[in-house]
Phi, psi and omega in degrees: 000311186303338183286319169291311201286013187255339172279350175270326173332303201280348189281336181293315182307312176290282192321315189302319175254020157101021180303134109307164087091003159111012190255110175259133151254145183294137169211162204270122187288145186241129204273142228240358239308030164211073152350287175211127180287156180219153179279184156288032185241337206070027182255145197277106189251001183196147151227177196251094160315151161070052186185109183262169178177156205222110171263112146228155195213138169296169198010191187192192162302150172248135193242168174227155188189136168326147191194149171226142177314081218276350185282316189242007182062028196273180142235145162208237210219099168256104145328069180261161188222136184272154182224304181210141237199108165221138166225176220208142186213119175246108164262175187259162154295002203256309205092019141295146173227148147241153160206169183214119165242132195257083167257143200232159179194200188229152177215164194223141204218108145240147176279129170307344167268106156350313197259008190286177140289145159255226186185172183200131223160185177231171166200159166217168188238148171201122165227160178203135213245166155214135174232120182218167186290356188241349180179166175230114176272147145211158186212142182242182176202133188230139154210158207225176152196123168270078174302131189231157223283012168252029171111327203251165201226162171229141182239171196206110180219121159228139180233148190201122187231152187205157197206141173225149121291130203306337183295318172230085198270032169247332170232136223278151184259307151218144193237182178166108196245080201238084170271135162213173188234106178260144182250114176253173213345000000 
């Protein structure tokens, strides 16, 4: 959601500043840290026209989440820990934006049963967004690989798109969500 309000932004923005019929003039980007601004909520409260920046950072927040073991059907507790985090933001002299990102981490599987297997792996993420006053895209990548201590791994590839229009930036003109799950030996 905080990725729509940054499409009403650029669109308030292109209005504001007399943008028409999709006719931009181009200026040569100047490089920045504060691209796009964010409140302490994390909602998109300003962008910078004519202005790119590149975030990185080792580690992160780690997060936790119920999981379940798709080789035994055990449940427990899956563990991602961020290891390294980079993004990359571009805006136009227009108040067009793209941005693009990359987390790569480490993951964990513990079982609520002690004696199930648990597991260890890796794993990354990657999306990249384009934002203009006629529309907004965004597309993810999710990709994992678990080993887990009875022998057998699980792998995890997900693909994901999703497109508004500036008119309705709540319901997708095209979406699409293609996850899957392997269970190996």
């Amino acid at each position: 959601m905080k990725r729509l309000a940054l499409l009403g932004l650029v669109v308030g923005f292109s209005a504001a500043a007399g943008v028409a019929g999709g006719v931009h003039r181009a200026v040569a980007a100047e490089t920045h840290t504060d691209c796009i601004q964010f409140d302490s909520s994390g909602n998109v409260i300003g962008i910078t026209p004519s202005c790119t920046m590149t975030i990185s950072q080792r580690g992160g927040d780690s997060q936790s989440f119920p999981g379940v073991d798709p080789c035994t059907g055990d449940t427990g507790t899956l563990t991602a820990s961020v290891t390294h985090q980079i993004y990359h933001i571009n805006v136009d002299g227009g108040g067009e934006a793209w941005d693009t990102g990359t987390v790569n981490g480490a993951l964990t599987f513990t079982p609520d049963d002690a004696s199930a297997p648990s597991g260890a792996g890796v794993y990354a993420n990657w999306f990249g967004d384009s934002f203009n006053e006629r529309n907004m895209e965004q597309t993810f990548t999710f990709a994992a690989h678990l080993a887990l201590s009875n022998g057998q791994s699980v792998t995890v590839h997900e693909v994901g798109h999703v497109t508004f229009a500036a008119t309705d930036p709540i319901t997708p003109v095209v979406a699409f969500d293609k996850p899957s799950m392997t269970c190996n030996g």
